[in-house]
MOPAC internal coordinates of N, CA, C and O (Angstrom, degrees):
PM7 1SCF
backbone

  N    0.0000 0     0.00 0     0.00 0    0    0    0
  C    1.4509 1     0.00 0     0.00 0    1    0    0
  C    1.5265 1   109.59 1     0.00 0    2    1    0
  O    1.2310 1   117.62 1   -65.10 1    3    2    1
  N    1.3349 1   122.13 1   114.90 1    3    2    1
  C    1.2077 1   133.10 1   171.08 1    5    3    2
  C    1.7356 1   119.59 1   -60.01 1    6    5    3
  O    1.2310 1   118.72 1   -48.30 1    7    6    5
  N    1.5917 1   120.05 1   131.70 1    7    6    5
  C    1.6545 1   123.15 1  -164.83 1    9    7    6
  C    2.0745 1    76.45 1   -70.12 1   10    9    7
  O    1.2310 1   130.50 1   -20.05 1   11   10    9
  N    1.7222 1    97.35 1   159.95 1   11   10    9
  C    1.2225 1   109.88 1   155.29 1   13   11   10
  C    1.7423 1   107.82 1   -95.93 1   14   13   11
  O    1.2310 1   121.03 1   -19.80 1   15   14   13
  N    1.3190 1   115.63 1   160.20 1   15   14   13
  C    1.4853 1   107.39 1  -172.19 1   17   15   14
  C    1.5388 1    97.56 1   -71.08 1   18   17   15
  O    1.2310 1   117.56 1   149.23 1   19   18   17
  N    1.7799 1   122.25 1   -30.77 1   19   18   17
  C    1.4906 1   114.55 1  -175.63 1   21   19   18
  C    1.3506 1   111.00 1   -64.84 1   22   21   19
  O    1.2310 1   103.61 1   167.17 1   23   22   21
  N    1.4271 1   147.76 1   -12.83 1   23   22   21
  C    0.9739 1   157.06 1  -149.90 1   25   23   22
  C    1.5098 1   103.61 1   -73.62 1   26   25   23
  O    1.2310 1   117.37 1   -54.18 1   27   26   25
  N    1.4594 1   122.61 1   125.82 1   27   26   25
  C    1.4075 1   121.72 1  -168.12 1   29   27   26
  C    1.6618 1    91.08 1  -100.91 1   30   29   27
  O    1.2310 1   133.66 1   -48.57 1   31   30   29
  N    1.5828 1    91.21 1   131.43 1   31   30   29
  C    1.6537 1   131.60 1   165.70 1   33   31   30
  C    1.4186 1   135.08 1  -104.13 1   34   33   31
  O    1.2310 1   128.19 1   -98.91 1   35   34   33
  N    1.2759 1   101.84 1    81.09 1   35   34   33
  C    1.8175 1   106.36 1  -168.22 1   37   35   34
  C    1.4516 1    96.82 1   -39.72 1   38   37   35
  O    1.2310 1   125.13 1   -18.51 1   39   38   37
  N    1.0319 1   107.75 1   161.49 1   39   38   37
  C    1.7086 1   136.88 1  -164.93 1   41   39   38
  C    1.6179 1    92.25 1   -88.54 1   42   41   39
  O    1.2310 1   110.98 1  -177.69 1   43   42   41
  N    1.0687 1   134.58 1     2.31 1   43   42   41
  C    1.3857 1   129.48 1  -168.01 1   45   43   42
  C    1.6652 1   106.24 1  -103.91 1   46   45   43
  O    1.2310 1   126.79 1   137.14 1   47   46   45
  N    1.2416 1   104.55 1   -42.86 1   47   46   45
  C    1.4250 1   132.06 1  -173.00 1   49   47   46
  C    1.6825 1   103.63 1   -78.28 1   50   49   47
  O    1.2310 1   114.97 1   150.70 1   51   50   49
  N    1.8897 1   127.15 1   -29.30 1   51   50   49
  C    1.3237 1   123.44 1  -175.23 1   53   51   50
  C    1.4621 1   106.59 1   -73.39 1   54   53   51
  O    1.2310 1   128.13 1    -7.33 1   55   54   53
  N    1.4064 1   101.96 1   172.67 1   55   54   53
  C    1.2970 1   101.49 1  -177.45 1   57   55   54
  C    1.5876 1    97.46 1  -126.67 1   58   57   55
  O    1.2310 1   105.13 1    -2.72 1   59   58   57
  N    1.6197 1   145.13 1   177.28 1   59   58   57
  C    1.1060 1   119.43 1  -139.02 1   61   59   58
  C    1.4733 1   109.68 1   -95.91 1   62   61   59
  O    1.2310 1   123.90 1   169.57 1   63   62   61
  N    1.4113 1   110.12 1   -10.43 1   63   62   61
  C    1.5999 1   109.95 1   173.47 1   65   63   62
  C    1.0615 1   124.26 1   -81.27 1   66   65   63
  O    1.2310 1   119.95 1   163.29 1   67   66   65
  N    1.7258 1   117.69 1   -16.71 1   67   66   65
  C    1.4196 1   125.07 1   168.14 1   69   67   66
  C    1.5323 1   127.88 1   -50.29 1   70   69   67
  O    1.2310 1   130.23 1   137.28 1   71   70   69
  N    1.6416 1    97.88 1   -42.72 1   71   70   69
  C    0.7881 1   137.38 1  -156.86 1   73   71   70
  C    1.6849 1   115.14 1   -86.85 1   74   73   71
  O    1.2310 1   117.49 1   114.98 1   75   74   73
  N    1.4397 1   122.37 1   -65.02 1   75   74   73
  C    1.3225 1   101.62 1   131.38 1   77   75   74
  C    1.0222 1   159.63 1     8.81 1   78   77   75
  O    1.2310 1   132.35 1    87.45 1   79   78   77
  N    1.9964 1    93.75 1   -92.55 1   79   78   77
  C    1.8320 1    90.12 1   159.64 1   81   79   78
  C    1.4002 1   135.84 1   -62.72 1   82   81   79
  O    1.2310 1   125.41 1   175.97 1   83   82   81
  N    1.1922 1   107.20 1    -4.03 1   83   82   81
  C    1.9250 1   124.22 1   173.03 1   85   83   82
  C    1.2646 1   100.23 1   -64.67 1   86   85   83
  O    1.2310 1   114.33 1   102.70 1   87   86   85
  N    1.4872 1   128.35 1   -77.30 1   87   86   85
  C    1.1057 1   135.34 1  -122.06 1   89   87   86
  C    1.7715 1    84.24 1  -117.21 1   90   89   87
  O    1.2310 1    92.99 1   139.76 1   91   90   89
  N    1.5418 1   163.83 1   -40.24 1   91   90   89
  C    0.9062 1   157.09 1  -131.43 1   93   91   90
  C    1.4534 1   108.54 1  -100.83 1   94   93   91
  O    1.2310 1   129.92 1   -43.61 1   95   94   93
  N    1.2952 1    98.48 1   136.39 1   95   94   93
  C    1.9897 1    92.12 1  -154.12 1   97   95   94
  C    1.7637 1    90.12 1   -99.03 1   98   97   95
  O    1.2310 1   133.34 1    -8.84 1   99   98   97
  N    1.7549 1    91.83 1   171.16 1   99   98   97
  C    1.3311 1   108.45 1  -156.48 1  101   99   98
  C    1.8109 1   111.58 1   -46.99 1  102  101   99
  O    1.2310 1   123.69 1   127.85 1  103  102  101
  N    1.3685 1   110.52 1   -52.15 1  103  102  101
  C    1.4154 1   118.31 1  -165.59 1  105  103  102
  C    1.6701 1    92.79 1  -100.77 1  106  105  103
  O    1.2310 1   113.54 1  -125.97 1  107  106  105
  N    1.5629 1   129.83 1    54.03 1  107  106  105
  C    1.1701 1   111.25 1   154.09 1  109  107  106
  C    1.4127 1   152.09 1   -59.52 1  110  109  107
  O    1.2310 1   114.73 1   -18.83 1  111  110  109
  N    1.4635 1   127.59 1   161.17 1  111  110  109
  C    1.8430 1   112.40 1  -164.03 1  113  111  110
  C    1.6216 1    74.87 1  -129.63 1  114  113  111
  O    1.2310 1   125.37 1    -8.46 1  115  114  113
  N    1.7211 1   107.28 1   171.54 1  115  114  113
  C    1.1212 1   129.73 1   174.01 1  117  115  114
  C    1.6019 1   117.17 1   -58.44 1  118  117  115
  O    1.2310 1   112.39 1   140.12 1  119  118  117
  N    0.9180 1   131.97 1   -39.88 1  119  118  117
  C    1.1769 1   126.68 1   131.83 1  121  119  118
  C    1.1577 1   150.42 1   -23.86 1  122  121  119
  O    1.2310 1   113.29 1   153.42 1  123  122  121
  N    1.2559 1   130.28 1   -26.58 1  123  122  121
  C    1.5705 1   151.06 1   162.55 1  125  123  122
  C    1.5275 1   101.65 1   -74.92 1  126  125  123
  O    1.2310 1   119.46 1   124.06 1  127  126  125
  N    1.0974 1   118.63 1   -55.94 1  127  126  125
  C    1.5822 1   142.45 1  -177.90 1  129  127  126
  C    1.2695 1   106.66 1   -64.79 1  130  129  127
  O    1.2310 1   104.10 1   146.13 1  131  130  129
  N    1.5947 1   146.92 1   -33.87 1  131  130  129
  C    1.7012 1   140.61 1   145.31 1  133  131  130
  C    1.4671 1   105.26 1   -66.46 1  134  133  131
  O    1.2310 1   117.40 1   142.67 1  135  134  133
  N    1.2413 1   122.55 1   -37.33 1  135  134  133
  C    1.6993 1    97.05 1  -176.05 1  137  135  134
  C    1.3691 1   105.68 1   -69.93 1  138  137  135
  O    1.2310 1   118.21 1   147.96 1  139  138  137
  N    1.4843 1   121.01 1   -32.04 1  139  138  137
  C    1.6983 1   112.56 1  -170.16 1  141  139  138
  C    1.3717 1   108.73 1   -74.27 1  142  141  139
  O    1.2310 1   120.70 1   152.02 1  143  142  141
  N    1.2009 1   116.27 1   -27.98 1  143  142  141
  C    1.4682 1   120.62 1  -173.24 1  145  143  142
  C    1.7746 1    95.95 1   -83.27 1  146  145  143
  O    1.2310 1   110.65 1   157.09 1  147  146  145
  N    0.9835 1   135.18 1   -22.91 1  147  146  145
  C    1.6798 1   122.35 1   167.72 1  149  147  146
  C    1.1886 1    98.30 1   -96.16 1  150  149  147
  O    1.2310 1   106.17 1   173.32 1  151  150  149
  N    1.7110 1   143.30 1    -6.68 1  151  150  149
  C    1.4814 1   107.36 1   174.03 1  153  151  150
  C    1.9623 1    93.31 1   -99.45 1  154  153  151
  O    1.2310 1   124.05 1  -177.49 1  155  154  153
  N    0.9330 1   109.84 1     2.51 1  155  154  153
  C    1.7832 1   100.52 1   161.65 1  157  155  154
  C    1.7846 1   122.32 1   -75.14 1  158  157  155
  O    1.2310 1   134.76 1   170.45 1  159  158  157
  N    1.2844 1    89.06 1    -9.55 1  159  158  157
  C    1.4146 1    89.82 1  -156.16 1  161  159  158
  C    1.4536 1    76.70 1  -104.90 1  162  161  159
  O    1.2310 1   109.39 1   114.30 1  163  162  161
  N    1.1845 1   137.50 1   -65.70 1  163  162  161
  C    2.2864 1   135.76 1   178.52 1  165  163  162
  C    1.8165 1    78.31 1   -23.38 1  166  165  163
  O    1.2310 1   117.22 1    93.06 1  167  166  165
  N    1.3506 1   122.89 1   -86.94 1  167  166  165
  C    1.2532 1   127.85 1  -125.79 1  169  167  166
  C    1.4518 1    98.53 1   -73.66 1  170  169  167
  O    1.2310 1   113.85 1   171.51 1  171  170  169
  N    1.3142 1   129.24 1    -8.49 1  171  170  169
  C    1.5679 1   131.13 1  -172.83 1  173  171  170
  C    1.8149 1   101.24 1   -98.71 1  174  173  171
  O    1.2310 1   136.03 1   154.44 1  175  174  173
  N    1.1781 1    86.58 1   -25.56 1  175  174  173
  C    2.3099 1    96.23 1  -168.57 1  177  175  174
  C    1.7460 1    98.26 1   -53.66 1  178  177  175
  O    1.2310 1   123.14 1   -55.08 1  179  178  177
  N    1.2860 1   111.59 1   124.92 1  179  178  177
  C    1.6220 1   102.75 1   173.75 1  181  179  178
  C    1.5669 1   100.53 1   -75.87 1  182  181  179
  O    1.2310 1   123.90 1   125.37 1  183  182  181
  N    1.5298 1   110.12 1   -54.63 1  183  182  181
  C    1.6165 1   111.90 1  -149.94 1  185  183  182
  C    1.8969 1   115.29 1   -82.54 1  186  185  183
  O    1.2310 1   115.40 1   -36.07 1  187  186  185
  N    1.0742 1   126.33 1   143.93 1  187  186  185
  C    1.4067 1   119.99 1  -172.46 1  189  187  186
  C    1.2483 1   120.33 1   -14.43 1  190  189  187
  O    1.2310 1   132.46 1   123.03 1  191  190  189
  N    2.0153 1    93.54 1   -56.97 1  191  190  189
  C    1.3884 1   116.37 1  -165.46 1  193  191  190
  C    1.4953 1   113.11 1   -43.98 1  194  193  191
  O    1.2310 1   122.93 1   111.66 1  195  194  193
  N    1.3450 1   112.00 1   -68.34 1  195  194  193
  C    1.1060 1   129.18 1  -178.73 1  197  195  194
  C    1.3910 1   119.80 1   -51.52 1  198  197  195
  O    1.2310 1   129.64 1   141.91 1  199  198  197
  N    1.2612 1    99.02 1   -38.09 1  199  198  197
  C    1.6802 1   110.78 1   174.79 1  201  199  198
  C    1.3472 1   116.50 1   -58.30 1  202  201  199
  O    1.2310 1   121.75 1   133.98 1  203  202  201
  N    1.4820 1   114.25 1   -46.02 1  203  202  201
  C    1.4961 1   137.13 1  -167.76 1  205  203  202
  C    1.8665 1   106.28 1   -63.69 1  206  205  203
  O    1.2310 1   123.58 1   133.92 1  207  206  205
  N    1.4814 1   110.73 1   -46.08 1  207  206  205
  C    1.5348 1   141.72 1   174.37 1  209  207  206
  C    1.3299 1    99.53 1   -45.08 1  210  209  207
  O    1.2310 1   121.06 1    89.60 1  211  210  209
  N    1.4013 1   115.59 1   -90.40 1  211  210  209
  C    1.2057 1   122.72 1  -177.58 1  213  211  210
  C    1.3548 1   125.37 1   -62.64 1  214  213  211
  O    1.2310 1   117.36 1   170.01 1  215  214  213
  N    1.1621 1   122.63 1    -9.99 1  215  214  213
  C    1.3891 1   119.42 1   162.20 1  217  215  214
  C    1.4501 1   103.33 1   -65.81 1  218  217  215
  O    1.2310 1   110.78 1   114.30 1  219  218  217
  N    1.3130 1   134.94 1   -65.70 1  219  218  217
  C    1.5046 1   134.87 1  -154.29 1  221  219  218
  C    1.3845 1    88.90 1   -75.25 1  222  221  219
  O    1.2310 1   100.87 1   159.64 1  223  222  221
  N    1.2024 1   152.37 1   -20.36 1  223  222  221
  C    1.8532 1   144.94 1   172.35 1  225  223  222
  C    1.5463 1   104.20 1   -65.72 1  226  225  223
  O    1.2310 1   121.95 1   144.40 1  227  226  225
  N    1.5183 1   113.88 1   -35.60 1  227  226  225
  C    1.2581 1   108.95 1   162.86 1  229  227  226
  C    1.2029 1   157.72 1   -29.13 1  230  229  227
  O    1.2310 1   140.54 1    97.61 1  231  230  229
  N    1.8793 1    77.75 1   -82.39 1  231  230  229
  C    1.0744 1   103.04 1   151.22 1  233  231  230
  C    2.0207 1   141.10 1   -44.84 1  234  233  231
  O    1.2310 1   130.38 1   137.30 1  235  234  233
  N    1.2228 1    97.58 1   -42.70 1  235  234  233
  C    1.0060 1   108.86 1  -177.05 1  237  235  234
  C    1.5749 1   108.47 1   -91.63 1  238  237  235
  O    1.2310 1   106.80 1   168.71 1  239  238  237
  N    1.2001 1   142.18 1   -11.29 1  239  238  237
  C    1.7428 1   135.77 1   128.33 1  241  239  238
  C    0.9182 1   136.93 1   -69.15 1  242  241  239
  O    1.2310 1   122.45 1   178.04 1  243  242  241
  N    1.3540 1   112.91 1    -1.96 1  243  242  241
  C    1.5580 1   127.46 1   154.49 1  245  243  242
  C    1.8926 1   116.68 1   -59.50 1  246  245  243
  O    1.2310 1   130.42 1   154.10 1  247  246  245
  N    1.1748 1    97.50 1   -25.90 1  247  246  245
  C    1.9733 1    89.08 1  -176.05 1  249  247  246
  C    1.9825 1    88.54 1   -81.67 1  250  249  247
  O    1.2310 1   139.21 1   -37.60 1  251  250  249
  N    1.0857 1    80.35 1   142.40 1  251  250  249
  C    1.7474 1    90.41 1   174.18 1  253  251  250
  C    1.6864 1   131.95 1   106.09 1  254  253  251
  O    1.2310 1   134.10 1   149.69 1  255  254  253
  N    1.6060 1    90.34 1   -30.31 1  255  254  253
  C    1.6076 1    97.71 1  -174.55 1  257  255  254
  C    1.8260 1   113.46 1   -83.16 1  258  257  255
  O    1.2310 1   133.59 1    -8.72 1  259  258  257
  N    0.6584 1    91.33 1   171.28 1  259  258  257
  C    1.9345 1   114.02 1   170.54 1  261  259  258
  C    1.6227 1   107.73 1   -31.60 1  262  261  259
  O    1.2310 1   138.86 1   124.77 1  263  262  261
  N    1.2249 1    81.05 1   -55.23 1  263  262  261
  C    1.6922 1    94.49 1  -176.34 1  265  263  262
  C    1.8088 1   115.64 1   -52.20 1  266  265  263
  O    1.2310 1   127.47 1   116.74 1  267  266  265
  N    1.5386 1   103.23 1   -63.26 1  267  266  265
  C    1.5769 1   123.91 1   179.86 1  269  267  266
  C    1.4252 1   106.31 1   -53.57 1  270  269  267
  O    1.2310 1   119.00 1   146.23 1  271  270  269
  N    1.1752 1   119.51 1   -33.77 1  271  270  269
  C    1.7951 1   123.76 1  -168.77 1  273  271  270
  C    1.9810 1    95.85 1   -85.83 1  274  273  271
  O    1.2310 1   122.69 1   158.11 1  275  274  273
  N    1.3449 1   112.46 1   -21.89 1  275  274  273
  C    1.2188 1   111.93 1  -170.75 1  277  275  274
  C    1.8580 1   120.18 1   -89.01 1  278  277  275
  O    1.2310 1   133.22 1   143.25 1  279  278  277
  N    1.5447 1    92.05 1   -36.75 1  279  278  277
  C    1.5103 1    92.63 1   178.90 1  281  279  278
  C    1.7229 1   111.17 1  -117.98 1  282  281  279
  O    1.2310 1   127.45 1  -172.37 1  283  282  281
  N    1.3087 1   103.26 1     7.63 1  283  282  281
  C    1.6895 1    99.46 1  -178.78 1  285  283  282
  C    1.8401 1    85.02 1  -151.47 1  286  285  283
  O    1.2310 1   122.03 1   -97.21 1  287  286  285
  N    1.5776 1   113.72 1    82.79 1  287  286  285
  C    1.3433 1   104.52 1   168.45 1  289  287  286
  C    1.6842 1   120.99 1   -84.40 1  290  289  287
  O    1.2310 1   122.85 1   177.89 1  291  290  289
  N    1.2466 1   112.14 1    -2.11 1  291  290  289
  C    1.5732 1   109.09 1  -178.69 1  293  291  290
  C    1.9144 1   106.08 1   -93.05 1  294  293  291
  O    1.2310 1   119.88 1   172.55 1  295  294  293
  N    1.1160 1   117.84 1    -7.45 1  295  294  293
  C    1.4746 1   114.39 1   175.59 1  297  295  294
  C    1.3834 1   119.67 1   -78.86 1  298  297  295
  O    1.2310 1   127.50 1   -66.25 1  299  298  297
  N    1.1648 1   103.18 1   113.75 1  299  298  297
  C    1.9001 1   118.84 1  -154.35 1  301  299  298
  C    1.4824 1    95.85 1  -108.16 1  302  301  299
  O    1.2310 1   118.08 1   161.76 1  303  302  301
  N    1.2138 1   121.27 1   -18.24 1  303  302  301
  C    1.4239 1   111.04 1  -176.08 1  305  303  302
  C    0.8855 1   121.48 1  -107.22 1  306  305  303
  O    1.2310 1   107.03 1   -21.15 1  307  306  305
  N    1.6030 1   141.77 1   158.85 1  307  306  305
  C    1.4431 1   128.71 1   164.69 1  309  307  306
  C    1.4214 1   122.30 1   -78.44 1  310  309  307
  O    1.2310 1   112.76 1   -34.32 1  311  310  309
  N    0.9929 1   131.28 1   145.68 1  311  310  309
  C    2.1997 1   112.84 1  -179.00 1  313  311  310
  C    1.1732 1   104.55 1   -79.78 1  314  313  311
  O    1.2310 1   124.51 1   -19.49 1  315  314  313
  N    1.3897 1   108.94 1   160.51 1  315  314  313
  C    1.5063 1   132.03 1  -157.78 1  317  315  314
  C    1.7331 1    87.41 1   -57.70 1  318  317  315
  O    1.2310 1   128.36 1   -28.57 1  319  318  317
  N    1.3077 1   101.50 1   151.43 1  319  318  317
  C    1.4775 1   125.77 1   161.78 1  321  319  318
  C    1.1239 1   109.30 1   -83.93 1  322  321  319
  O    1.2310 1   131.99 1   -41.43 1  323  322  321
  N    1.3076 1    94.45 1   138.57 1  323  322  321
  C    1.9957 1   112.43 1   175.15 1  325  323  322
  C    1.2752 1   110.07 1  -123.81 1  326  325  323
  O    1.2310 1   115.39 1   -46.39 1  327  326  325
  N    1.5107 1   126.35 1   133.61 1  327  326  325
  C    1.3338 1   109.01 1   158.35 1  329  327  326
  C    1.6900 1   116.24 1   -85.22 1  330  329  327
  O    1.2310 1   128.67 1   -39.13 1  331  330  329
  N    1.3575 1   100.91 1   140.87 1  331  330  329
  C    1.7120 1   127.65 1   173.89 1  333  331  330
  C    1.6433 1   122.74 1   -66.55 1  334  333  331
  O    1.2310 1   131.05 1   137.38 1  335  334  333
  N    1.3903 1    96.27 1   -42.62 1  335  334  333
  C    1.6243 1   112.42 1   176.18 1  337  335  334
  C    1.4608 1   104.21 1  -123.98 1  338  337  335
  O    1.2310 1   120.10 1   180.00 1  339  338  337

């Protein structure tokens, strides 16, 4: 039995190019493309740890992209840096 392309694919089950091309908007920058690739990796992490990691990598490639300019256009700054390790 052949997938239909409408056929919904939990995010658990994609693999990272699927995933991408799902979610990566039309006029993307390199930037759009590290936050998606660290929020694949939060939403794929089974164990806290990992979970905990990639959430704050996210987060913190989140200032800059497509996305941030789209639903929060007055945030001019980047948030404080943390180190991870």
């Amino acid at each position: 039995m052949e997938k239909k392309s409408s056929e919904f694919i939990p995010i658990y089950k994609m693999d990272v190019d699927p995933f991408l091309k799902k979610f990566l908007p039309v006029n993307y920058s390199e930037q759009d493309v590290k936050y998606l690739k660290a929020r694949y990796n939060w939403e794929k992490a089974t164990d806290n740890e990992n979970r905990m990691k990639w959430g704050a990598i996210a987060s913190l490639e989140y200032f800059g992209t497509t996305f941030q300019k789209r639903n929060y256009p007055k945030m001019i700054s980047p948030p404080r840096q943390i180190s991870l390790f």
